[in-house]
ZADO-1210 file (C-alpha; in nm, 4 decimals, padded with zeros to 6 digits):
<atoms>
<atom x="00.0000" y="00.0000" z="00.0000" code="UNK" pos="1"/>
<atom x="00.1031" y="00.3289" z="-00.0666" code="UNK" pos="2"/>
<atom x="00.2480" y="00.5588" z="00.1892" code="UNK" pos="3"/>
<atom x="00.0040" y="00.8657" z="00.2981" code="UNK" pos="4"/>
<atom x="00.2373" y="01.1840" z="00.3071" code="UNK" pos="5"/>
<atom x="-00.0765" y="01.4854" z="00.3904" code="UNK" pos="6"/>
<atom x="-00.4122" y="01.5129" z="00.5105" code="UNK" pos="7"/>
<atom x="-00.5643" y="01.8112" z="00.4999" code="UNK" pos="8"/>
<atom x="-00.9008" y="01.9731" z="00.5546" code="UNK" pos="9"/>
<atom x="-01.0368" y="02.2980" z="00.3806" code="UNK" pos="10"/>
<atom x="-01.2845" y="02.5198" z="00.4740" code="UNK" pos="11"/>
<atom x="-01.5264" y="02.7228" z="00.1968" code="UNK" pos="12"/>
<atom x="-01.8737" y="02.6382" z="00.0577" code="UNK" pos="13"/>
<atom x="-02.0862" y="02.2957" z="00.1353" code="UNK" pos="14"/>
<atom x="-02.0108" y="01.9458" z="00.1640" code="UNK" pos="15"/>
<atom x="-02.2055" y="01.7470" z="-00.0969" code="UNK" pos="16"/>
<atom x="-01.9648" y="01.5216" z="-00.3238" code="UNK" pos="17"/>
<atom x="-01.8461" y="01.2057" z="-00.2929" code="UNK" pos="18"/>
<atom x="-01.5307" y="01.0719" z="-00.2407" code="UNK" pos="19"/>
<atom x="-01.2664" y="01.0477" z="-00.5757" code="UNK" pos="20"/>
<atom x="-00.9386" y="00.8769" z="-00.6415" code="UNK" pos="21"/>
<atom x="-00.7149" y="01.0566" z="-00.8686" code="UNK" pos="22"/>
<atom x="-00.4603" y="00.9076" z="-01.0151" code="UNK" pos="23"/>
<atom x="-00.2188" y="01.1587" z="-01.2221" code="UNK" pos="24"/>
<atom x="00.0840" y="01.1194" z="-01.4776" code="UNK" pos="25"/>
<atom x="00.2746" y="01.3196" z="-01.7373" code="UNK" pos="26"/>
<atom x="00.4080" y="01.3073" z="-02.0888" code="UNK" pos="27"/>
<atom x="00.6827" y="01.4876" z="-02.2228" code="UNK" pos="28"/>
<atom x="00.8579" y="01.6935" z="-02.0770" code="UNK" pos="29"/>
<atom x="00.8100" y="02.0410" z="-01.8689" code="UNK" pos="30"/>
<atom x="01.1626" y="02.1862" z="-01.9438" code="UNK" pos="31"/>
<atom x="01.4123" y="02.1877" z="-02.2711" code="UNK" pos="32"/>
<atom x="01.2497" y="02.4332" z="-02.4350" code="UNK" pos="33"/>
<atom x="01.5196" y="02.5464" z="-02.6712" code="UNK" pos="34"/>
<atom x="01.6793" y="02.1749" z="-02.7090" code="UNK" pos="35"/>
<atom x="01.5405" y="01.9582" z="-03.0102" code="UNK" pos="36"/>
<atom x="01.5367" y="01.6211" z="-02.8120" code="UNK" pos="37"/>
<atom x="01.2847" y="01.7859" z="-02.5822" code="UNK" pos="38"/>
<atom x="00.9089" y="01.7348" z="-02.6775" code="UNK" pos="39"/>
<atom x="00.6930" y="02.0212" z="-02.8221" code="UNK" pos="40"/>
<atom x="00.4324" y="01.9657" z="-02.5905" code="UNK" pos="41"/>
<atom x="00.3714" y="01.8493" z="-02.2402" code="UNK" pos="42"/>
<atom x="00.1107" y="01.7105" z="-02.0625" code="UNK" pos="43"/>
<atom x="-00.0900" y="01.5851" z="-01.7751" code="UNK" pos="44"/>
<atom x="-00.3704" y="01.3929" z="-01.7140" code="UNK" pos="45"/>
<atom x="-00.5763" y="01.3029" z="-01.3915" code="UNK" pos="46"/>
<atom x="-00.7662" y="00.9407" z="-01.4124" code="UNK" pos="47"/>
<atom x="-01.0305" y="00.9640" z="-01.2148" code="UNK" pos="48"/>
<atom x="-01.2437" y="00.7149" z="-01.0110" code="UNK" pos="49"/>
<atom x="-01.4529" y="00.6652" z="-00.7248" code="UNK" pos="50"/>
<atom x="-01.3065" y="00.3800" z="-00.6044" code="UNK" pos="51"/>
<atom x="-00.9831" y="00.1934" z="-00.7875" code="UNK" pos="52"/>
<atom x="-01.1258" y="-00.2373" z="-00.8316" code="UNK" pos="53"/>
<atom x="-01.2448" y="-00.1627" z="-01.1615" code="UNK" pos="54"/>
<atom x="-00.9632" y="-00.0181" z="-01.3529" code="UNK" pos="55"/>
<atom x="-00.6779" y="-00.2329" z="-01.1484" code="UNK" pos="56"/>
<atom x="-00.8806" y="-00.5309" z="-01.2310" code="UNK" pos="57"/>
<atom x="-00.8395" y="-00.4384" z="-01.6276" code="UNK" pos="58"/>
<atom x="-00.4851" y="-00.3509" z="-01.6218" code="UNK" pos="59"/>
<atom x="-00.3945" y="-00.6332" z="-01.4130" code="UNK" pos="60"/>
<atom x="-00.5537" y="-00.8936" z="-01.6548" code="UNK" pos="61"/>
<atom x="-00.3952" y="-00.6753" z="-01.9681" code="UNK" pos="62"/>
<atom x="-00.0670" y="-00.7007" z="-01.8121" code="UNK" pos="63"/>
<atom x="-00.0818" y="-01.0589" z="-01.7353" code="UNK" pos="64"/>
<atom x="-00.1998" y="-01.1078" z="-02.0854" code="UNK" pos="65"/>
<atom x="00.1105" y="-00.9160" z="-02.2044" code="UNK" pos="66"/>
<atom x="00.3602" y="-01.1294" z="-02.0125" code="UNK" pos="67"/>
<atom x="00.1901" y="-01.4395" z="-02.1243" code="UNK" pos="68"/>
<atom x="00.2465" y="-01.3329" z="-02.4839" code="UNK" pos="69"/>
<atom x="00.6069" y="-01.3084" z="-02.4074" code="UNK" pos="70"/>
<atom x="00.6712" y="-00.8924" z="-02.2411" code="UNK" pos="71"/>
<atom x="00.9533" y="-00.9735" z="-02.0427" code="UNK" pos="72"/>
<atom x="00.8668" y="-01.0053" z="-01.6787" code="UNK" pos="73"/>
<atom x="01.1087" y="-00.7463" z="-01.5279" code="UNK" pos="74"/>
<atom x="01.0334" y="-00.5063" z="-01.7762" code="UNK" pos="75"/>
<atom x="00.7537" y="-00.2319" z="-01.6844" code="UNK" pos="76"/>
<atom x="00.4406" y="-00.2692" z="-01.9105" code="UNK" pos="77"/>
<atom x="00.4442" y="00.1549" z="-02.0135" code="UNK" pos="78"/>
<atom x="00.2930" y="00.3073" z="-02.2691" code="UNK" pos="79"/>
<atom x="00.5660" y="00.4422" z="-02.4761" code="UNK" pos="80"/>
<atom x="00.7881" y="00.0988" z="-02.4255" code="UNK" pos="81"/>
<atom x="00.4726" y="-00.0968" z="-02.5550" code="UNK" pos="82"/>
<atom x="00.3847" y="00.1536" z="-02.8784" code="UNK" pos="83"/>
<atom x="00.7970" y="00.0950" z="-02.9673" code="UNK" pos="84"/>
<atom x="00.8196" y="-00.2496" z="-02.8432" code="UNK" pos="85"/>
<atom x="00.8832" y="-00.3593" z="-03.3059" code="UNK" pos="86"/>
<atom x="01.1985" y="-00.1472" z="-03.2769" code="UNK" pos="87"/>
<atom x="01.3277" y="-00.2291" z="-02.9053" code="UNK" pos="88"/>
<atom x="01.5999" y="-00.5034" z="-02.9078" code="UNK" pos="89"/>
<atom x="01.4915" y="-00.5665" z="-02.5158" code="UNK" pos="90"/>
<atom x="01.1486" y="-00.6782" z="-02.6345" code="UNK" pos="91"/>
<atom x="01.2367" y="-01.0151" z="-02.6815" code="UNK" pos="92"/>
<atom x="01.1128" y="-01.1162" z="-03.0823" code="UNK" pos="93"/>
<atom x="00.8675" y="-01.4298" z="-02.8718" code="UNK" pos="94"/>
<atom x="00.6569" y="-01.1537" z="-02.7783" code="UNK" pos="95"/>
<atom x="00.4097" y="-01.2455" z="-02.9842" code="UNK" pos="96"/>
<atom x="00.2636" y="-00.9123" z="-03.0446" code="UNK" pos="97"/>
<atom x="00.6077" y="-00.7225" z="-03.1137" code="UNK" pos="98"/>
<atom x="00.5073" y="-00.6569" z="-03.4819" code="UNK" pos="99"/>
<atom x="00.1250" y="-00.4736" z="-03.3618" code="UNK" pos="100"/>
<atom x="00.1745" y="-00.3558" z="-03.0372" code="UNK" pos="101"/>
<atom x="-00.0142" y="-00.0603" z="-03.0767" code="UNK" pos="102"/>
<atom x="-00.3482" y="-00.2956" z="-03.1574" code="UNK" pos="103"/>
<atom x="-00.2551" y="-00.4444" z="-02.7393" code="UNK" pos="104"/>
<atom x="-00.2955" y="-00.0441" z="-02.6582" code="UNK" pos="105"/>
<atom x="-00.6362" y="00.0206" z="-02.7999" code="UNK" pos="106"/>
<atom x="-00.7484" y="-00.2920" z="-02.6881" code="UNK" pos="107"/>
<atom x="-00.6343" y="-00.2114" z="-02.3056" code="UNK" pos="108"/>
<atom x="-00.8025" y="00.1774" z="-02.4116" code="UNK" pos="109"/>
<atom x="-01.1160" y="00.0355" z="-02.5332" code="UNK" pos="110"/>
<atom x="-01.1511" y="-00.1435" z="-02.1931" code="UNK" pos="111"/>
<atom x="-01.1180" y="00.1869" z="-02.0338" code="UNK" pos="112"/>
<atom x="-01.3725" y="00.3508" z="-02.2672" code="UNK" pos="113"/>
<atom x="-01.6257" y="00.1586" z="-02.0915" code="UNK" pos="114"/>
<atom x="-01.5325" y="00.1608" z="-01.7236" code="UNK" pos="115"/>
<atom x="-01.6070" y="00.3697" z="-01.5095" code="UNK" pos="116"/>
<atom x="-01.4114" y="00.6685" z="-01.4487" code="UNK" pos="117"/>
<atom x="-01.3349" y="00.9846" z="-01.6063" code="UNK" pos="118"/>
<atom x="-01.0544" y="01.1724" z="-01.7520" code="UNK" pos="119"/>
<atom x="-00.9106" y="01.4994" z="-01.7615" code="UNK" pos="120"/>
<atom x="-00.6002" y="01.6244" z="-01.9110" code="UNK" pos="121"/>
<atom x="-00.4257" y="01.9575" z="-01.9679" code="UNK" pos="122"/>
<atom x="-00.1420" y="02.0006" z="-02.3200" code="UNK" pos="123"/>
<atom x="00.0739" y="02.2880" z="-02.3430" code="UNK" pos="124"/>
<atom x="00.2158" y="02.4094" z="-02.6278" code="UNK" pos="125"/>
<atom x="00.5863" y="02.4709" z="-02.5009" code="UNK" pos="126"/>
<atom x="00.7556" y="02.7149" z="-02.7468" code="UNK" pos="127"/>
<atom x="00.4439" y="02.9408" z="-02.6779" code="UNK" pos="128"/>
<atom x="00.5098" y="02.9769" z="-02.2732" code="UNK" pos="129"/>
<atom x="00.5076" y="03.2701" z="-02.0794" code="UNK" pos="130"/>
<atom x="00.9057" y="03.3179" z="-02.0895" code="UNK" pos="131"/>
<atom x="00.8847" y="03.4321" z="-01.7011" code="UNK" pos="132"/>
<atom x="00.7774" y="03.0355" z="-01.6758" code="UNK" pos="133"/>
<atom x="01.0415" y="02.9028" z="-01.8822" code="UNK" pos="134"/>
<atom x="01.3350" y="03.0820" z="-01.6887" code="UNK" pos="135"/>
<atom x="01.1934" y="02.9973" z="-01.3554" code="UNK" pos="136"/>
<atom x="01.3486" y="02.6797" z="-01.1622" code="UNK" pos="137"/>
<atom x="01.2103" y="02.3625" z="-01.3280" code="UNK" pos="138"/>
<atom x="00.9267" y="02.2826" z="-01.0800" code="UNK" pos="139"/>
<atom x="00.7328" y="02.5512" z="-01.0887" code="UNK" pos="140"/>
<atom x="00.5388" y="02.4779" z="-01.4741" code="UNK" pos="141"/>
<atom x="00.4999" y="02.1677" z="-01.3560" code="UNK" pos="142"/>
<atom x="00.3598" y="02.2783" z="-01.0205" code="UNK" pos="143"/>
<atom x="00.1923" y="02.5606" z="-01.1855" code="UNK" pos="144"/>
<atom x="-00.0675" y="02.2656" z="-01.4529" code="UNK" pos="145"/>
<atom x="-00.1113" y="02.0079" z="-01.1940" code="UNK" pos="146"/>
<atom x="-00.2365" y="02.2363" z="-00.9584" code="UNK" pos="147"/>
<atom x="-00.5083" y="02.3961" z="-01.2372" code="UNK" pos="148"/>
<atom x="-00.5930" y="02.0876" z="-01.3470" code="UNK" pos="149"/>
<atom x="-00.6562" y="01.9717" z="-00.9828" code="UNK" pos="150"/>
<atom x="-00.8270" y="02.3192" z="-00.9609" code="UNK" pos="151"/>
<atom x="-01.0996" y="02.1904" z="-01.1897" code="UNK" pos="152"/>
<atom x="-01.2388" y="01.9313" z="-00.9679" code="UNK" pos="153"/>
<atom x="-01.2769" y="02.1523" z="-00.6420" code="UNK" pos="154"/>
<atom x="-01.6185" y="02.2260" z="-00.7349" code="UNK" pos="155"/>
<atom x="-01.7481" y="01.8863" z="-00.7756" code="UNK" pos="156"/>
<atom x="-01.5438" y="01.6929" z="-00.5609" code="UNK" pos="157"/>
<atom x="-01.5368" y="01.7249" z="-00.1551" code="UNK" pos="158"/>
<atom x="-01.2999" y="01.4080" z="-00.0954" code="UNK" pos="159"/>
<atom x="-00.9866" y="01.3576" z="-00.2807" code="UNK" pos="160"/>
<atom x="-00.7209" y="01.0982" z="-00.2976" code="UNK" pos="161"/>
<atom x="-00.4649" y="01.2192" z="-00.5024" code="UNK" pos="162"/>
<atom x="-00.2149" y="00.9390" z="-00.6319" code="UNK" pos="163"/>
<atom x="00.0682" y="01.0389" z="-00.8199" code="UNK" pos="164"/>
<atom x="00.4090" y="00.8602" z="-00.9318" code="UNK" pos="165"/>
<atom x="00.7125" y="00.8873" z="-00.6769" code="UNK" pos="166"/>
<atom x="00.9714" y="00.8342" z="-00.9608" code="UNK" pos="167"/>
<atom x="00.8362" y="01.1134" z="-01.1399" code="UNK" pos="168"/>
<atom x="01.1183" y="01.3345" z="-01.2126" code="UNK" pos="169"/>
<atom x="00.8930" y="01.6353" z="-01.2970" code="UNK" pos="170"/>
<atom x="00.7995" y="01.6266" z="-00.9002" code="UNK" pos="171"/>
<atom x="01.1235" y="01.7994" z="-00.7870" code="UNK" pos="172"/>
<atom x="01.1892" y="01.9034" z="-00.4792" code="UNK" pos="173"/>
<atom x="00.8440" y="01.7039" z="-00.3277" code="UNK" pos="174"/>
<atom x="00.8101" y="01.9082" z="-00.0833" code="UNK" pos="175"/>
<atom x="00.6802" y="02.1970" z="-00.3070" code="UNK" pos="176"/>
<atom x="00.4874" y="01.9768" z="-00.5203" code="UNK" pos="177"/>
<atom x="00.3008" y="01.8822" z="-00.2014" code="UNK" pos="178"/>
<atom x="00.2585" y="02.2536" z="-00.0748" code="UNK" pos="179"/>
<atom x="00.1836" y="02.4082" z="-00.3950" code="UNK" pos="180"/>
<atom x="-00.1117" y="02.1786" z="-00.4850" code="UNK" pos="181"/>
<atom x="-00.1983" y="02.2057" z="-00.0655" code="UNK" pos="182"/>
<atom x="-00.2648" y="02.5615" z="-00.1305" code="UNK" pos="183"/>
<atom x="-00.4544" y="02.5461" z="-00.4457" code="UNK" pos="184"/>
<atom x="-00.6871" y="02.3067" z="-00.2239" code="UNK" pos="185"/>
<atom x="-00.6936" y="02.5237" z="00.0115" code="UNK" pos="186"/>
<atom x="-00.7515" y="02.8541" z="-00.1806" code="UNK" pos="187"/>
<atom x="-00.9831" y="02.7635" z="-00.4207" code="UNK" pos="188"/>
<atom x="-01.2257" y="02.4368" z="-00.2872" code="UNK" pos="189"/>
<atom x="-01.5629" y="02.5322" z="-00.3419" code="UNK" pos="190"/>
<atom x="-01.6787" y="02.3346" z="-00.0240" code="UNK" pos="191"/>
<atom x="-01.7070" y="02.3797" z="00.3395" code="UNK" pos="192"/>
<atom x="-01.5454" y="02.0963" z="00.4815" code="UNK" pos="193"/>
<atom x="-01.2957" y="01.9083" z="00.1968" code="UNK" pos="194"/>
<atom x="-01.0785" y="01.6108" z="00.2865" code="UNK" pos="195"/>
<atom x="-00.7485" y="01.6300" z="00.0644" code="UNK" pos="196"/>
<atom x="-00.4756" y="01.3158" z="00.0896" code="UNK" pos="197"/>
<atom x="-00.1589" y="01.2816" z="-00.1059" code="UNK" pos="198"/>
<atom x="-00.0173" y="00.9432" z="-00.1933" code="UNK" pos="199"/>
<atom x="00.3123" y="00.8925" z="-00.3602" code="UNK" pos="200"/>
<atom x="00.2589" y="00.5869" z="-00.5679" code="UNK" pos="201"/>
<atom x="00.5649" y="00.2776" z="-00.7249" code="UNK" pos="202"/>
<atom x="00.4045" y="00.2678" z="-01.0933" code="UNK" pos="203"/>
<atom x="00.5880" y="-00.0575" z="-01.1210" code="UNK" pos="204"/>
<atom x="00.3609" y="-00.1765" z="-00.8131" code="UNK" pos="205"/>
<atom x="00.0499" y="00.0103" z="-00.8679" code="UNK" pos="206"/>
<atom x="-00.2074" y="-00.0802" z="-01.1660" code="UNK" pos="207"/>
<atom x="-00.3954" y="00.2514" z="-01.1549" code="UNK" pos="208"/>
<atom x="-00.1135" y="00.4870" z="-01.2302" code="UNK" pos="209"/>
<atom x="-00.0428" y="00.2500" z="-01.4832" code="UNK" pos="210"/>
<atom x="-00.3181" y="00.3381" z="-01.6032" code="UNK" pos="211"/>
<atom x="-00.2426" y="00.7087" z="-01.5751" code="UNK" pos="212"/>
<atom x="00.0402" y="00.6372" z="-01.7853" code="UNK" pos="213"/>
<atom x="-00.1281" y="00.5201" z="-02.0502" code="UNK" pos="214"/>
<atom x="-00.4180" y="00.8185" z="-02.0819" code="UNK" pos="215"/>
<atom x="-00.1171" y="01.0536" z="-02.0358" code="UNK" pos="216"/>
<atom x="00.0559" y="00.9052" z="-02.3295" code="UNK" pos="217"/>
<atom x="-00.2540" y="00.9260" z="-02.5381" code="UNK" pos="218"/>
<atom x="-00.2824" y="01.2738" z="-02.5301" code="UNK" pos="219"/>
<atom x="00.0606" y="01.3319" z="-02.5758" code="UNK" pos="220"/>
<atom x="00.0001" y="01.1350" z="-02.8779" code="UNK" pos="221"/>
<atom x="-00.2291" y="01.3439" z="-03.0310" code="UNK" pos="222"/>
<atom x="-00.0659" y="01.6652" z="-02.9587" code="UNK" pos="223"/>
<atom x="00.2907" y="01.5350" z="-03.0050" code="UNK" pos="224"/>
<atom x="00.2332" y="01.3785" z="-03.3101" code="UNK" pos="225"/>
<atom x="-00.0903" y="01.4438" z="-03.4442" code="UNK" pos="226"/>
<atom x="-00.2152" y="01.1064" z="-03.4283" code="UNK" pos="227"/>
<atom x="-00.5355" y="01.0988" z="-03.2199" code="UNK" pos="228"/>
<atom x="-00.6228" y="00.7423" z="-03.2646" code="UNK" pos="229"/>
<atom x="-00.6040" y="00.6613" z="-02.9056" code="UNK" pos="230"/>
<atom x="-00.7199" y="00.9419" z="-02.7389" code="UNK" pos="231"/>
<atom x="-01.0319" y="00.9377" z="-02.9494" code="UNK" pos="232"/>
<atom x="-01.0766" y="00.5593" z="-02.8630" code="UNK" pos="233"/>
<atom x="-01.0735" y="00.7515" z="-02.4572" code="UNK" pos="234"/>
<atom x="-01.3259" y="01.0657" z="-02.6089" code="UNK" pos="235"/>
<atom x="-01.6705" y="00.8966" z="-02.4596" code="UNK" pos="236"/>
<atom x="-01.4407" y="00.9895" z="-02.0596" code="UNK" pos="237"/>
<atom x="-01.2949" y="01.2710" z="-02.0771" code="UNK" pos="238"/>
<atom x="-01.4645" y="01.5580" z="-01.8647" code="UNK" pos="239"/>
<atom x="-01.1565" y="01.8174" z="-01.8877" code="UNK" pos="240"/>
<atom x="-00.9660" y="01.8374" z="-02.1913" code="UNK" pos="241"/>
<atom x="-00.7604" y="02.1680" z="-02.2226" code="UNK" pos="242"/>
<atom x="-00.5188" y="02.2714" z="-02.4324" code="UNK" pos="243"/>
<atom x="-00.3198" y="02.5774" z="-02.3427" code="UNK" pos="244"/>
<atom x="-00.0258" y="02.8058" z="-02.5022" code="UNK" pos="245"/>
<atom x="-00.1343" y="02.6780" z="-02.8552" code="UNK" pos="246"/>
<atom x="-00.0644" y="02.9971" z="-03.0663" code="UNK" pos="247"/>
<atom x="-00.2165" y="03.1814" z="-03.2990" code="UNK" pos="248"/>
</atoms>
């Protein structure tokens, strides 16, 4: 089980929503904005449930499937390893799907389609950033999204469990992660009475931000690339899709 790092409760408005689990990832990257091995965009998304049995349940069974096709055990089931997995010599050539992987993806996605949960996700455009956020220290545009697209919920949500990746190296230092998205709770709940929790989260141990991972990667598909394939497959659960900095 994950560890619990922060519970807080906020005051502001009344106290009718049920509890939510949100589990959060990113794609690209939030910095390198003038190097061309850095992505063009990055992004965030927040999978959202009400409780997690459902979505572990269908990422459990896809993974097993994947390792009985021949994924190698020690090897993380992501997103972008899977989508590559025809050009990555550690994918051993027995995986029997190493030719189509991207046909296992939409299968997992399609599963998603129809559970229960929904999505939200916010792309930025990076070349198009304030340049007061691209010359500040490398947390704070990172700090700065989560915490409006967390900011989103705080009207319809009085209860959150927000799970995020530990080995995320966009969460640096923690500690102002933590505070940061504290205050936005704090400052802008809509509620009375709101019960906030942070867990830090092992992907490699926990299904749902595996999940996470793969929504994440979908949209940064689409805006990356320009190949909205799988996000679309996602379109029937996503609540919050905004796309910011995009330009003229």
């Amino acid at each position: 089980m994950p560890k619990m790092i922060f519970v807080y409760l906020c005051t502001s408005g009344s106290l009718y929503s049920p509890n939510m689990r949100f589990y959060m990832d990113e794609s690209g990257d939030s910095t390198g904005f003038t190097s061309p091995r850095s992505s063009s965009t990055f992004n965030i998304a927040l999978v959202k449930v009400a409780g997690p049995n459902q979505i572990r349940a269908i990422c459990k069974r896809f993974c097993a499937a994947q390792i009985s096709a021949g994924w190698p055990k020690d090897t993380e089931i992501k997103a972008s390893l899977l989508f590559g997995a025809s050009k990555n010599r550690d994918i051993p050539s027995s995986y029997r799907h190493k030719d189509r992987p991207q046909d296992q993806t939409m299968l997992l996605l399609d599963k998603l389609s129809r559970a229960d949960m929904e999505i939200d996700y916010l792309t930025i455009k990076k070349q198009n950033v304030y340049r007061n956020l691209k010359t500040a220290p490398p947390f704070v545009l990172y700090n700065f999204l989560s915490g409006k697209l967390i900011e989103l919920n705080l009207g319809d949500y009085a209860d959150i469990d927000l799970y995020y990746d530990e080995r995320n190296k966009e969460i640096r230092p923690k500690l102002n992660f933590q505070s940061y998205v504290t205050t936005i709770v704090y400052t802008k709940t809509k509620f009375e009475s709101v019960a906030f929790k942070m867990y830090p989260c092992d992907s490699a141990a926990n299904y749902c931000i595996r999940i996470a991972d793969f929504v994440s990667w979908s949209v940064f598909r689409k805006f990356e690339y320009g190949d909205s394939r799988f996000l679309d497959i996602l379109a029937p659960k996503i609540k919050h899709g905004e796309a910011w900095f995009q330009g003229g």
